[in-house]
Structure formats: C-alpha cells, structure tokens
ROFIZA-180474 format. One record per residue: residue in three letters; x, y, z of N, C-alpha, C, CB in turn. Coordinates in Angstrom, 3 decimals. Atoms other than C-alpha are relative to their C-alpha. Glycine has a CB too. Layout:
! ROFIZA-180474
ATOM   aa        nX        nY        nZ       caX       caY       caZ        cX        cY        cZ       cbX       cbY       cbZ
ATOM  ALA         X         Y         Z         X         Y         Z         X         Y         Z         X         Y         Z
...
This chain:
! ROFIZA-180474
ATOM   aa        nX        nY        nZ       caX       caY       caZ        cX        cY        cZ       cbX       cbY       cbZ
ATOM  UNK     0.124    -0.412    -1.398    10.499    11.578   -11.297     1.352    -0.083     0.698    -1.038    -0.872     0.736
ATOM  UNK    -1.205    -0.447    -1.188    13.475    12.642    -8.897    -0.172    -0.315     1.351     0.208     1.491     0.121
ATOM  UNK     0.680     0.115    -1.619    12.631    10.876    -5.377     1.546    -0.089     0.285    -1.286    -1.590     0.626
ATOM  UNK    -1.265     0.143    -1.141    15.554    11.394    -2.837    -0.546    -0.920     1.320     0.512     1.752     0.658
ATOM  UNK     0.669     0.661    -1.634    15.330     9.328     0.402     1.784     0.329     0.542    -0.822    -2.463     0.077
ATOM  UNK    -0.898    -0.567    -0.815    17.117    10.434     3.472    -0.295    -0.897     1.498    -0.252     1.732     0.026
ATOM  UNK     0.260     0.209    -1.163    17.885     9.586     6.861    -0.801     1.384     1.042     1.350    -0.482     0.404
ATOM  UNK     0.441    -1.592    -0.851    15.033    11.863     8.652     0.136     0.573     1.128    -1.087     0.238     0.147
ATOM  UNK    -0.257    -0.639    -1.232    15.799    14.566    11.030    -1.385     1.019     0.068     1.602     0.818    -0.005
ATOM  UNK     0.831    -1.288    -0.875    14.154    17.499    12.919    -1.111     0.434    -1.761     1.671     1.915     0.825
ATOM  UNK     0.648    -0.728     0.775    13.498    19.332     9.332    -1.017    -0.906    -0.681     0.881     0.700    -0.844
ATOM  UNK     1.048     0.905     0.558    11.109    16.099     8.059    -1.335     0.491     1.257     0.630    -1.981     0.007
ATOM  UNK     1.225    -0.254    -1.237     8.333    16.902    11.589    -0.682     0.717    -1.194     0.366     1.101     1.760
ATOM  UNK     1.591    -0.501     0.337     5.986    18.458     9.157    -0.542    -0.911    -0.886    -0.173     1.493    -0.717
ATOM  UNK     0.658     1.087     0.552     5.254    15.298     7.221    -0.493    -0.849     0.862     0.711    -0.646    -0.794
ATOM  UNK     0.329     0.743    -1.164     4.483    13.208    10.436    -1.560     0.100    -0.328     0.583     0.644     1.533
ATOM  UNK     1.093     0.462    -0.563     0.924    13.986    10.337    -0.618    -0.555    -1.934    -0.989     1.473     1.177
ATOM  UNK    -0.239     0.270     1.430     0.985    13.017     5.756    -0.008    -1.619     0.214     1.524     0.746    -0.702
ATOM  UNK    -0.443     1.324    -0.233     2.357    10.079     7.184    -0.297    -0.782     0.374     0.593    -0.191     0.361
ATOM  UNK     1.504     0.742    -0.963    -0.083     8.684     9.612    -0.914    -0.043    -0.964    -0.802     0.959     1.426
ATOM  UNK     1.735     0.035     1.058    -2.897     9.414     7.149     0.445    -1.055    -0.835    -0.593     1.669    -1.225
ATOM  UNK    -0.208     0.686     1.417    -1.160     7.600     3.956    -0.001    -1.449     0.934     1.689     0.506    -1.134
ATOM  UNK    -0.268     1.053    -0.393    -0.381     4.685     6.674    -1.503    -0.603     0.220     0.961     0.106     1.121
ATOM  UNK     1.329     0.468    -0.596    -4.263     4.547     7.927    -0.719    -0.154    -1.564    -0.846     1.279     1.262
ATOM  UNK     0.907     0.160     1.027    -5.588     4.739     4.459     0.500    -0.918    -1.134    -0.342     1.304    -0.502
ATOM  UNK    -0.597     1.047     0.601    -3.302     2.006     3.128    -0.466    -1.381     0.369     1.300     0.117     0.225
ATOM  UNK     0.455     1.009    -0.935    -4.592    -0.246     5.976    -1.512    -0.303    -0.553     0.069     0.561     1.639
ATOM  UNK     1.452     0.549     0.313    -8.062     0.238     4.617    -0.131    -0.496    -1.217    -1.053     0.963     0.102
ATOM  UNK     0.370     0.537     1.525    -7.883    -0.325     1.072     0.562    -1.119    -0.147     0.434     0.832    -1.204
ATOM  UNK    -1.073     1.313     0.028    -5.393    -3.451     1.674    -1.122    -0.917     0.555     1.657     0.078     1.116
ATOM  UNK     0.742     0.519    -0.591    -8.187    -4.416     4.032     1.307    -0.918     1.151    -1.096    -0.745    -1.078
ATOM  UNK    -0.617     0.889    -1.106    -5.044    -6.255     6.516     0.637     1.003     0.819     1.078    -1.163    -0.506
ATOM  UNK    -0.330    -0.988    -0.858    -3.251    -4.705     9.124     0.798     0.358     0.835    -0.545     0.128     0.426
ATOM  UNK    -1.485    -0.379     0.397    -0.674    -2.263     9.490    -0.108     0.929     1.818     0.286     1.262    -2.035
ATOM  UNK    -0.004    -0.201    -1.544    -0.346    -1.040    13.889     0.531     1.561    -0.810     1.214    -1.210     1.373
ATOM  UNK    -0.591    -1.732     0.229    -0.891     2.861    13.920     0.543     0.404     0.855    -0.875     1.133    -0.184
ATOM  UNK    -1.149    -0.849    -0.896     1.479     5.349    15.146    -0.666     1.380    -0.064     1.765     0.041    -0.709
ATOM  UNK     0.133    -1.327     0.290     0.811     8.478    16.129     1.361     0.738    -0.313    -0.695     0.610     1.115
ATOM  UNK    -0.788    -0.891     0.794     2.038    11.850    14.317     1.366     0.378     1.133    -1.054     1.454    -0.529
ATOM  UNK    -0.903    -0.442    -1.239     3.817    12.349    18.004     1.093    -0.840    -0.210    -0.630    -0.193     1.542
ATOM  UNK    -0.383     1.312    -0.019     5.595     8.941    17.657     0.614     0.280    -1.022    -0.891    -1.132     0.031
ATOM  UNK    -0.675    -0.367     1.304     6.581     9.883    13.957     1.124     0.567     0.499    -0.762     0.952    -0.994
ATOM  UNK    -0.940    -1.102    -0.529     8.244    12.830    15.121     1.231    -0.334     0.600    -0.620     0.756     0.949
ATOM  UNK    -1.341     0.300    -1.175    10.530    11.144    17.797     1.048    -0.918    -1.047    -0.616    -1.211     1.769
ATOM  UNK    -0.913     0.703     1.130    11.692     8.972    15.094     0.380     0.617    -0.909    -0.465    -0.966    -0.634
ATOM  UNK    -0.463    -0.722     0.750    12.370    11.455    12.691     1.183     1.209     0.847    -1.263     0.502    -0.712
ATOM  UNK    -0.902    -1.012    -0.904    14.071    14.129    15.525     1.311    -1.049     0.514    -1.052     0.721     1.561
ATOM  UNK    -1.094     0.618    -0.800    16.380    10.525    16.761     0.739    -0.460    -0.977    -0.346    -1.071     1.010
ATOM  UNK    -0.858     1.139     1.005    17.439     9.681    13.341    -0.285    -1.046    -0.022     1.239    -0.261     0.154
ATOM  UNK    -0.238     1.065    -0.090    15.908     6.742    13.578    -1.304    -0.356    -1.395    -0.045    -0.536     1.664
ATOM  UNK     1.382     0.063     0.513    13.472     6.807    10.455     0.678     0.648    -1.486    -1.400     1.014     1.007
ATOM  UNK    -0.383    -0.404     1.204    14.228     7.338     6.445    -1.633     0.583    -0.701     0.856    -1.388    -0.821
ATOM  UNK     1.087    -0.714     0.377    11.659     9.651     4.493     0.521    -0.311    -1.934    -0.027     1.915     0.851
ATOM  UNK    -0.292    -0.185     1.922    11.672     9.419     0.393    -0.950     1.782    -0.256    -1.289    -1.967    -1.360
ATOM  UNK     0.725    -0.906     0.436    10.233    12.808    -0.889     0.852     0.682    -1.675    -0.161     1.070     1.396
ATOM  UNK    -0.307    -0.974     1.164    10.313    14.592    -4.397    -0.383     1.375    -0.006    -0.546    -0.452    -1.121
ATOM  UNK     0.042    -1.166    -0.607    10.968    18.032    -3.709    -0.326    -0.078     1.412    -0.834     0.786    -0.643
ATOM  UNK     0.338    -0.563    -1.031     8.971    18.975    -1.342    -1.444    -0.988     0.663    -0.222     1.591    -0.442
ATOM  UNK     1.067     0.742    -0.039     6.375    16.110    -1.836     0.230    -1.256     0.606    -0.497    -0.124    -1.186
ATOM  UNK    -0.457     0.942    -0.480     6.187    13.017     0.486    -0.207    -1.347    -0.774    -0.430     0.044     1.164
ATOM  UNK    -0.060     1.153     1.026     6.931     9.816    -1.510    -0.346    -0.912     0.888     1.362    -0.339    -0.798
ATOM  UNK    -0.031     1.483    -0.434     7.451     7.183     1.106     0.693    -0.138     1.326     0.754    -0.918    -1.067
ATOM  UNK    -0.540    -0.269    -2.045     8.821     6.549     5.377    -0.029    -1.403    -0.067    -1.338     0.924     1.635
ATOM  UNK    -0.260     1.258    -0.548    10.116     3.969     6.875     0.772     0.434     1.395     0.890    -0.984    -1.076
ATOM  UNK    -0.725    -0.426    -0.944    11.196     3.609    10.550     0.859    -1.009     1.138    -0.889     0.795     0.560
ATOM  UNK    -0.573     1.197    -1.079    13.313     1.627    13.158    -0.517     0.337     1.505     1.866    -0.034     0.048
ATOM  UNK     0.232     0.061    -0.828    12.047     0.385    16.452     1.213    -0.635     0.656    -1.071    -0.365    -0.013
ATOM  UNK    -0.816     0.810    -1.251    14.635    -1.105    19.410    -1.197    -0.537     0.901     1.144     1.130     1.045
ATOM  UNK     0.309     0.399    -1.244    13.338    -3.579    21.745     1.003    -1.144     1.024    -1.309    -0.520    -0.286
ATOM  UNK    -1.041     1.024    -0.843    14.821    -6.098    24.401     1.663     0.341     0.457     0.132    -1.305    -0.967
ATOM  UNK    -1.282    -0.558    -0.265    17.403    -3.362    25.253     0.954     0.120    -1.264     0.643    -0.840     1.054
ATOM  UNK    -0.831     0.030     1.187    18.629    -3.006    21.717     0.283    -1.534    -0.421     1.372     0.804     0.291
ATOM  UNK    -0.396     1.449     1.013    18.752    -6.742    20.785    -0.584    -0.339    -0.750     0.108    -1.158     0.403
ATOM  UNK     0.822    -0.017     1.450    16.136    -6.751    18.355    -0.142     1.467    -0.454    -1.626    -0.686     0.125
ATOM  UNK    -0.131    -1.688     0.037    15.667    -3.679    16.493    -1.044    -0.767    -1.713     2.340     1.220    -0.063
ATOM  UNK     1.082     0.284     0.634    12.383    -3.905    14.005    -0.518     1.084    -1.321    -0.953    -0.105     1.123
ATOM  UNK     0.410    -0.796     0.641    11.989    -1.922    10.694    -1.249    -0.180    -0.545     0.762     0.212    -0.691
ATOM  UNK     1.331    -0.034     0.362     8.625    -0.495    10.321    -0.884     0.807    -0.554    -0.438    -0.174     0.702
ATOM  UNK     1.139    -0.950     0.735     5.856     1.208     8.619     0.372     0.359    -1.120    -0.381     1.248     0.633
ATOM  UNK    -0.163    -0.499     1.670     6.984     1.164     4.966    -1.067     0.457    -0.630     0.409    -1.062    -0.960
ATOM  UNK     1.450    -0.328     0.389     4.433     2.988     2.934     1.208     0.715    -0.679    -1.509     0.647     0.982
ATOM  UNK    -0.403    -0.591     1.295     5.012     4.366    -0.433    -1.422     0.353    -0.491     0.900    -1.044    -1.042
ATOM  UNK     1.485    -0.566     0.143     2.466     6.987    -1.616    -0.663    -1.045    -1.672     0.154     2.277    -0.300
ATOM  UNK     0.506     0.201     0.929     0.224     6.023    -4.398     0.584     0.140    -1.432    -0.848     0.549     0.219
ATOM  UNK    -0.389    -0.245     1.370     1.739     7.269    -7.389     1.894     0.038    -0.137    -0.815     1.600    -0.443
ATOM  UNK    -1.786     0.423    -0.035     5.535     6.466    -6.598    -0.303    -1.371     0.033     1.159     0.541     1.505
ATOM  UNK    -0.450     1.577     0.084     4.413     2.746    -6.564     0.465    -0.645    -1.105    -0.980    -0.812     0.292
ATOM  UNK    -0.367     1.128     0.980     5.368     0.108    -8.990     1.069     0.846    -0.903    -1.446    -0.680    -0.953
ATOM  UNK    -1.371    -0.389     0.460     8.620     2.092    -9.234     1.273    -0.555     0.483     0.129     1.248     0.209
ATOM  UNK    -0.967     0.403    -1.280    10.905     0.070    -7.014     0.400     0.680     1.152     1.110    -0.246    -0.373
ATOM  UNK    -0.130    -1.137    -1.077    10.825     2.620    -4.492     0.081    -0.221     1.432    -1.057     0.822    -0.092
ATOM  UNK     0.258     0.560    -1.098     9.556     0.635    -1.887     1.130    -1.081     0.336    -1.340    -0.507    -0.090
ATOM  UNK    -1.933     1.143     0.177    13.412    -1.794    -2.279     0.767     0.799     0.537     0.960    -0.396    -1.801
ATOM  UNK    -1.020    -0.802    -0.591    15.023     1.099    -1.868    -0.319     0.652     0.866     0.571     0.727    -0.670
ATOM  UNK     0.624    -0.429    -1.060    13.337     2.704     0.920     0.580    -1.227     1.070    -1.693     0.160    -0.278
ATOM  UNK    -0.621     1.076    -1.330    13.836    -0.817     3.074     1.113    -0.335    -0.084    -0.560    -1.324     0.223
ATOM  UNK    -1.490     0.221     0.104    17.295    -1.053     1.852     0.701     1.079     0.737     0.497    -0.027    -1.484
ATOM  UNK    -0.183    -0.715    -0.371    17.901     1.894     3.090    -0.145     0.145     1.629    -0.464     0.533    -0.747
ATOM  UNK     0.418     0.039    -1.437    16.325     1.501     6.417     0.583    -0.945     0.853    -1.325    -0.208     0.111
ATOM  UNK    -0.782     1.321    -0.442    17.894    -1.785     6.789     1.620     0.196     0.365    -0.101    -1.108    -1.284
ATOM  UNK    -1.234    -0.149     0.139    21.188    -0.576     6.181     0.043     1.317     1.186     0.470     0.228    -1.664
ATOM  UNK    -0.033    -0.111    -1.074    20.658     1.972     8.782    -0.268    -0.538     1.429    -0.265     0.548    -0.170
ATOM  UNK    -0.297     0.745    -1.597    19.546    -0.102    11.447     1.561    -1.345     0.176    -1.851    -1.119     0.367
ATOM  UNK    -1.374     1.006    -0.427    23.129    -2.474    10.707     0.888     1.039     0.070     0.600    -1.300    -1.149
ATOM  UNK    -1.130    -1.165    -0.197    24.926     1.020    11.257     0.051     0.384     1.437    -0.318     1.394    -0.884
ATOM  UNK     1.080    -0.628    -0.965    22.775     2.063    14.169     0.300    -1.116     0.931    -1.744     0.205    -0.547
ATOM  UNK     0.009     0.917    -1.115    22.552    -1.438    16.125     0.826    -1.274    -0.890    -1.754    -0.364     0.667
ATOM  UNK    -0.109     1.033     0.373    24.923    -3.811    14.430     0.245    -1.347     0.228     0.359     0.210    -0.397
ATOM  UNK    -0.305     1.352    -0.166    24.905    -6.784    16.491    -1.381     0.103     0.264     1.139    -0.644     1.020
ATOM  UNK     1.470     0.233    -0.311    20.955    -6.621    17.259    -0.488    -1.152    -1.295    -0.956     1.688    -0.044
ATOM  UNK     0.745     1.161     0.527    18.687    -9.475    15.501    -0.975     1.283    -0.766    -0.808    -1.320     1.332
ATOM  UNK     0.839    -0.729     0.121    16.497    -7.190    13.108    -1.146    -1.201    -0.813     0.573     1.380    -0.703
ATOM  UNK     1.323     0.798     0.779    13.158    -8.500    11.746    -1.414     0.950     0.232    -0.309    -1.787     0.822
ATOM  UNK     0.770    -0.396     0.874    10.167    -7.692    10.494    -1.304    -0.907     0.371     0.645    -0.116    -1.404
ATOM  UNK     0.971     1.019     0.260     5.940    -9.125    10.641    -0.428     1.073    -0.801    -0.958    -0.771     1.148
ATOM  UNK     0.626    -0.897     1.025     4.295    -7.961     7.637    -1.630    -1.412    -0.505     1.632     0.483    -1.675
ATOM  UNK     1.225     0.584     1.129     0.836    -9.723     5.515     0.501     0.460    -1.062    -1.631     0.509     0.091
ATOM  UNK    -0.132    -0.444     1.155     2.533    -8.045     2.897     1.077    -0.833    -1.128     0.345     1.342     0.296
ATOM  UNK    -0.717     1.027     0.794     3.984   -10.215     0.230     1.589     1.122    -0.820    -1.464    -0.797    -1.428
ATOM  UNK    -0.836    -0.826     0.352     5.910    -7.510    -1.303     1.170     0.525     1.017    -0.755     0.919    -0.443
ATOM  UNK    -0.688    -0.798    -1.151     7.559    -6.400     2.021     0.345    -1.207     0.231    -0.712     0.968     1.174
ATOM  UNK    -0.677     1.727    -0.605     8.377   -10.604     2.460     1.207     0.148    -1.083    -1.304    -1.913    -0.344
ATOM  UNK    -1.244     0.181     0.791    10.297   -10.597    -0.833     0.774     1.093     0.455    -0.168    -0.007    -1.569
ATOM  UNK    -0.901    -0.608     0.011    12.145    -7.601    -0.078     1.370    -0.632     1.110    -0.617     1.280     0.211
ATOM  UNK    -0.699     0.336    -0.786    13.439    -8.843     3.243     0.405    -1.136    -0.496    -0.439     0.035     1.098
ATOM  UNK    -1.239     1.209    -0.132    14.265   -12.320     2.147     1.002     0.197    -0.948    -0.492    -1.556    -0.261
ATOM  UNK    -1.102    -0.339     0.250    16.459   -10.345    -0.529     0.997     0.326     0.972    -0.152     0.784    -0.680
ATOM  UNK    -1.428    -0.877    -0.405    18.568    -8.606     1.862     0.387    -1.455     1.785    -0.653     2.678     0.674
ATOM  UNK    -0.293     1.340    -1.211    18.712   -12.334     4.271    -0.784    -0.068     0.895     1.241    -0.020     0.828
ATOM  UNK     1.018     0.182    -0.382    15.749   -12.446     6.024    -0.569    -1.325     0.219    -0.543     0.611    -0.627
ATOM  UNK     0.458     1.649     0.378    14.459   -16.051     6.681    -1.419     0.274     1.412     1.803    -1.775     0.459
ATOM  UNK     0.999     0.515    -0.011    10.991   -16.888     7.722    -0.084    -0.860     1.648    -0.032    -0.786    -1.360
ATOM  UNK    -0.292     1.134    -1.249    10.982   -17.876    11.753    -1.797     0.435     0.728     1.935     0.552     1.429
ATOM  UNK     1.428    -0.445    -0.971     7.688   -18.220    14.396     0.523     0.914     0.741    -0.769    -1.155     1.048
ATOM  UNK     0.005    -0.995    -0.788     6.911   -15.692    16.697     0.653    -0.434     1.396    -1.365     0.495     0.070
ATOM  UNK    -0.481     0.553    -0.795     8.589   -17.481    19.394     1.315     0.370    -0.163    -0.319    -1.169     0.012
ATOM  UNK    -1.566    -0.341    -0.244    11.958   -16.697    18.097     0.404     1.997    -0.291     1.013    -1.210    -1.445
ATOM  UNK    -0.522    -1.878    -0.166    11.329   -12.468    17.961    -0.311     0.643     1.312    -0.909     1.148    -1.151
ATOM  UNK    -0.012    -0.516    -1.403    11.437   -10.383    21.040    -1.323    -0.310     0.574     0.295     1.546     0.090
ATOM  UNK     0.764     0.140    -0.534     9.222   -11.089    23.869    -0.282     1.322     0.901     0.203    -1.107     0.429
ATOM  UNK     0.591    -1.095    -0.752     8.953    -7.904    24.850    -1.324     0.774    -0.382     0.963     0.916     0.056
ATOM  UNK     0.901    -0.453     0.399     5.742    -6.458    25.859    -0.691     1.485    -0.714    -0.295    -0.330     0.757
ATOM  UNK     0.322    -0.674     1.002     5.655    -3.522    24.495    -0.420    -0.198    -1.725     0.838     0.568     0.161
ATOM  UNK    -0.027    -0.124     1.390     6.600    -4.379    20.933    -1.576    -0.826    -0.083     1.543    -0.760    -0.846
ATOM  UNK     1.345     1.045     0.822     3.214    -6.700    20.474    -1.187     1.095     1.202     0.086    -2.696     0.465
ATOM  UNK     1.019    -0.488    -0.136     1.473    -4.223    22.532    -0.740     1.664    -1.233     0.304     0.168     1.522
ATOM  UNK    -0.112    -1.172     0.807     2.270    -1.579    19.662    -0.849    -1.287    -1.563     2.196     0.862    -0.109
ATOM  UNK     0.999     0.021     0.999    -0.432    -4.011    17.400    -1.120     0.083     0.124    -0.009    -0.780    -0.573
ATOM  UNK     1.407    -0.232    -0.359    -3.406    -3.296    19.524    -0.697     0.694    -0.935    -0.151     0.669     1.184
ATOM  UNK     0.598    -0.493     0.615    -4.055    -0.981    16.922    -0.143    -0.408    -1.575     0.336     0.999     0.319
ATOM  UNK    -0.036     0.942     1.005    -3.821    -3.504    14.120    -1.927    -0.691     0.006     1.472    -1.289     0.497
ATOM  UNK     1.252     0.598     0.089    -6.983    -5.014    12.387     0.092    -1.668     0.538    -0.487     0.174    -1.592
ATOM  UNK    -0.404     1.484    -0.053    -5.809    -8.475    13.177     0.389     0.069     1.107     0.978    -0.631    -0.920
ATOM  UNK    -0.540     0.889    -1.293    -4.783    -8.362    16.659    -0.713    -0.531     1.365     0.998     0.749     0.533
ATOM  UNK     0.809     1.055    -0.688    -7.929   -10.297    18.117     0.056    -1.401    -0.400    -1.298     0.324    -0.089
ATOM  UNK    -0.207     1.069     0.568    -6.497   -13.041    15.956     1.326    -0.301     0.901     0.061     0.103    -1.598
ATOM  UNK    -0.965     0.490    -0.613    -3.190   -12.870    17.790    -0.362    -0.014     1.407     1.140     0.648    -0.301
ATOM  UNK     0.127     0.129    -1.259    -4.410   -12.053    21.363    -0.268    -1.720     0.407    -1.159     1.022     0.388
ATOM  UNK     0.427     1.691    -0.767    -6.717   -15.528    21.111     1.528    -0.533    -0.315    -1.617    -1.276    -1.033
ATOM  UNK    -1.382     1.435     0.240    -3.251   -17.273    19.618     0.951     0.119     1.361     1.393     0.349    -1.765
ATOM  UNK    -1.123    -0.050    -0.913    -1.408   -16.210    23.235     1.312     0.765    -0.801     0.359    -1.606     0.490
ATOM  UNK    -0.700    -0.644     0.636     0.235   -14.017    20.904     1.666    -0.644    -0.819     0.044     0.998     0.969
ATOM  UNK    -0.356     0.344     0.561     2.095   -16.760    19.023    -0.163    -0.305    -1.528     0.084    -0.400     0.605
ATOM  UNK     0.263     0.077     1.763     0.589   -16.660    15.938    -1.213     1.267    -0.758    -0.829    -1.859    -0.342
ATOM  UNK     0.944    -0.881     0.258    -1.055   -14.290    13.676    -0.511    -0.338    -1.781     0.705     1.588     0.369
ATOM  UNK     0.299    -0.130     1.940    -1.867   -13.353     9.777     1.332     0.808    -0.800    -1.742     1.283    -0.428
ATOM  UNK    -1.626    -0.356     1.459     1.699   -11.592     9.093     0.929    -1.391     0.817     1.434     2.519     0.238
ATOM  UNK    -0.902     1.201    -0.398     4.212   -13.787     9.190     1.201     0.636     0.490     0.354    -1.049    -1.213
ATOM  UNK    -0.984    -0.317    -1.020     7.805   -13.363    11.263     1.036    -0.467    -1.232    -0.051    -0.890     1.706
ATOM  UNK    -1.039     0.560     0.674    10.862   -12.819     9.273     1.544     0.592     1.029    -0.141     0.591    -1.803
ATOM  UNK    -1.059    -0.133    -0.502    14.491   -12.759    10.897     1.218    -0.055    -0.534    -0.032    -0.580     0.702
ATOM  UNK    -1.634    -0.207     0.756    17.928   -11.319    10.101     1.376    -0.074     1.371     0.050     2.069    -0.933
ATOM  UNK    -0.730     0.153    -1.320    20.277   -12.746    12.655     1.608     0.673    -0.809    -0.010    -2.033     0.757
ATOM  UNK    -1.496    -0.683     0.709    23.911   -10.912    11.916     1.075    -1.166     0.494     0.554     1.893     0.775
ATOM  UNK    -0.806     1.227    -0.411    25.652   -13.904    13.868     0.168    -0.898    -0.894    -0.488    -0.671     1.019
ATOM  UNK     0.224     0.813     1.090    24.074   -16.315    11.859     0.839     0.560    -1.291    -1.547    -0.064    -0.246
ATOM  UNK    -0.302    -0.497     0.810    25.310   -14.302     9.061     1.366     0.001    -0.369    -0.460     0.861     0.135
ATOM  UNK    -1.278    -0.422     0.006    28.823   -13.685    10.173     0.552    -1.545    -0.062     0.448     1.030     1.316
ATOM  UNK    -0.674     1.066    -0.174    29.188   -17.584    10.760     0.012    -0.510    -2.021    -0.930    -1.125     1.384
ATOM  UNK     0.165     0.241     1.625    28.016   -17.953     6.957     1.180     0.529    -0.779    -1.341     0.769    -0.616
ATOM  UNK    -1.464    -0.334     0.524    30.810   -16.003     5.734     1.375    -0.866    -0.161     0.384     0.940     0.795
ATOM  UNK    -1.022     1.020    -0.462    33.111   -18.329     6.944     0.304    -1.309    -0.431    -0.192    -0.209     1.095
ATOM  UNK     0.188     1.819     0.204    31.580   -21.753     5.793     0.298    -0.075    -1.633    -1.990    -0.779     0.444
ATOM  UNK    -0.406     0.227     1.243    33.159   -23.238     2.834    -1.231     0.469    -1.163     0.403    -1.548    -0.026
ATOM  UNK     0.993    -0.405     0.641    30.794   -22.220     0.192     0.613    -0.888    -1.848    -0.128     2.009     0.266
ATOM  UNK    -0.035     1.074     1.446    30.591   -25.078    -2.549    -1.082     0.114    -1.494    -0.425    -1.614     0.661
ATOM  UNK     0.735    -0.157     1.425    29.565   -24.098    -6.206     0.301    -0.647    -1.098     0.058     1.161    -0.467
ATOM  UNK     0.128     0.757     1.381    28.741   -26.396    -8.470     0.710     0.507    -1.687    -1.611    -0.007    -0.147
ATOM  UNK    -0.560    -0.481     1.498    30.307   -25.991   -11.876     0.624    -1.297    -1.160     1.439     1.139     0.376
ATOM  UNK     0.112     1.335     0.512    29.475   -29.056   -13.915     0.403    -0.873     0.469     0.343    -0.196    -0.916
ATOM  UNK    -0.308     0.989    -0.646    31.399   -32.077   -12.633     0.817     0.175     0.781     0.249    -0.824    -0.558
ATOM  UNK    -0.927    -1.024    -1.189    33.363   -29.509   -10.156    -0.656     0.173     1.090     0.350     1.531    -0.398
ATOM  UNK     0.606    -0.880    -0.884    33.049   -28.494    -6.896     1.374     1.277     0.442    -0.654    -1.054     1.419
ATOM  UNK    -1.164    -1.186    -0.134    35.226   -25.057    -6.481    -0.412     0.372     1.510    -0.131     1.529    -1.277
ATOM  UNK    -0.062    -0.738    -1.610    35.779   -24.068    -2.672     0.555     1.507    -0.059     1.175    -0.919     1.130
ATOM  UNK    -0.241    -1.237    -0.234    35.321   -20.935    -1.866     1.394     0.604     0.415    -0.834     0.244     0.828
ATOM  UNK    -1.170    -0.109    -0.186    38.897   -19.242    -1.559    -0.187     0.961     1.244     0.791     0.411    -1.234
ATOM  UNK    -0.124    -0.791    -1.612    37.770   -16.971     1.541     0.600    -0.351     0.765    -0.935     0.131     0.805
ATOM  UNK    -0.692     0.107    -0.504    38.839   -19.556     2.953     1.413    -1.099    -0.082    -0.698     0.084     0.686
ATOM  UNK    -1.302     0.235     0.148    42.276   -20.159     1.573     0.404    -1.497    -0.216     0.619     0.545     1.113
ATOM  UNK    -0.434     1.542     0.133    41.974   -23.406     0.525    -0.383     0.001    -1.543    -0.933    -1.295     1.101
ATOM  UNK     0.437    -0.573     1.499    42.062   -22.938    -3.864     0.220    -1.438    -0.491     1.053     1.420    -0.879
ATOM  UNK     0.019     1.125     0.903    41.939   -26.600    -4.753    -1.442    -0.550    -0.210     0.920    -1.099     0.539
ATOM  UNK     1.293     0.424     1.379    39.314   -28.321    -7.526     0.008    -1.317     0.438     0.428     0.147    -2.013
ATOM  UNK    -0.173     1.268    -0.320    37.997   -31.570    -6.198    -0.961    -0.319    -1.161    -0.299    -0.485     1.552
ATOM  UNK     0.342     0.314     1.137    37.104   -33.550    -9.579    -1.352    -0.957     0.615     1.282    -0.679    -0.921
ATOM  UNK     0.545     0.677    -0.780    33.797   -35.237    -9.091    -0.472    -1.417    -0.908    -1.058     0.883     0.670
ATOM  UNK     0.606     1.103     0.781    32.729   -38.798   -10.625    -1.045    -0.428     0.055     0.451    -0.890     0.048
ATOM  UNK     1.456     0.345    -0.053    29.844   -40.171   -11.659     0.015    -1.335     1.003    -0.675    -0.326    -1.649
C-alpha cells in the first residue's frame, strides 16, 4: 500500500463528510468517546491548513486536526482516526507525528496536548514528550470542554466540575522542553558518569563503590 499524508487544503473538502462518518462509527464500536465535529467544522480545518489527511490515491486512509484555544496558548491535536484496513500499519504514528510537527511550526511556543481513552493515542504522545498532567493544568477555556458535549462520557465529566473524566490529560510544554535541553544530562556507563557536552563541560567523573 502507498498512503501519502499531507497537510490538508481546500482540494481535501470532499472527504469532510468520509470523515465524520469513520469518526462516529469508530466511537461506536470502541464503545468510549471521541467529541463529534461536523463535516462544516472539517472543512474550516482543512481550507486553514490546520488539519493533515493520509489518503491512497484517491482513497481516505486517515485525518488528524489542530485546535487553538486560550488565544493560541494551547493548541490541541485532534480526531485521529485511521480507516479500518490501514490499521496495524503504523499509520496512525505517523499521522500524529505529522500533526504534531505541524502544530510546533504553526504555534511554536503554545502548550499542545491531547485527552484521549485511547491507549494507543497515549503511547504515541508520550513518544514524541507528552507527560501525563490533570485537567487542571490544560486550558480553561470554555469552549474547548464545551466541544465534548458530544462525547459519550461527558455526563461523567460535567458531574466531576469538569475536572476529571475517562480520557486522561497529556501535556507537551515546549518551555519545559527547551529548559531540558540545557540540563546536564548524566549517562550512566558502568562506573562512569559522562556529562553531556552540550554543555561544554567534556570531563569523566570516575565513580566508587
């Protein structure tokens, strides 16, 4: 199989309504639950660039899309879905790698993150640095948690005061990230510890028992 994935524009609008369906009929057979979008809603994200499509040929493989909230300081990639018969190809890695890597092009000082039930969509993010925070530390804006009304699960978060639910909250702070770069980075290497030379310090401190 030959799947391309792209950043989608204008010429993707005729998969929008492919796209909604595969998302609503993923939600049912998973039985947990994935906040629908309408085909209108697709569209704007595919016409702003803000949304990657996988397709072979002419056939839709797989979408993914970025939300902004809190004025661009969070920015939320969402609705991964990979059709049926492109799964258990890694498709769905490279699809959010892809999406990910446009929203650090797109908004790169924003906080991006992610709530999923999906275990598969947890490992991906905590590959690409993702860590595991409550809902307390992702945007409080009302929109974004009013976009799960249409979630099977969000009479579980309303009673929680909308601190807790059934996906869990993962966060990719780029700060955090950028300060990591920086910090000595100590790797073991039998009775060694080697300091990272990033930062310019290339001596071997011997270690004793």
């Amino acid at each position: 199989m030959n799947v391309n994935i792209y950043v989608a524009d204008a010429s993707h609008v005729v998969y929008a309504d492919a796209i909604c369906e595969l998302v609503y009929k993923s939600a049912l057979e998973r039985g947990t639950g994935i906040a629908k979008r309408s085909p209108d809603y697709i569209a704007q994200k595919m016409v702003s660039g803000k949304a990657v499509i996988a397709l072979e040929g002419n056939e839709l493989a797989g979408f993914a899309y970025i939300e902004t909230w809190s004025h661009s300081k969070f920015v939320a990639n969402s609705g991964l879905i990979v059709a049926h018969k492109y799964r258990g190809m890694g498709l769905s890695k490279k699809i959010k790698t892809k999406v990910f890597n446009l929203s650090r092009k797109l908004y790169p000082e924003a906080k991006i993150f992610s709530i999923t039930t999906g275990l598969a969509v947890m490992k991906l993010n905590t590959q690409l640095g993702f860590k595991p925070v409550t809902f307390s530390e992702l945007t409080d804006d009302v929109d974004f948690w009013k976009g799960c009304e249409g979630c099977v699960n969000f009479d579980v978060l309303k009673r929680n005061n909308y601190k807790m639910c059934l996906c869990t909250g993962l966060l990719y702070d780029p700060v955090e990230k950028g300060r990591s770069k920086i910090t000595p980075a100590l790797v073991s290497a039998g009775k060694t510890l080697i300091i990272n030379p990033l930062i310019k310090i290339n001596s071997i401190i011997s270690l004793k028992k």
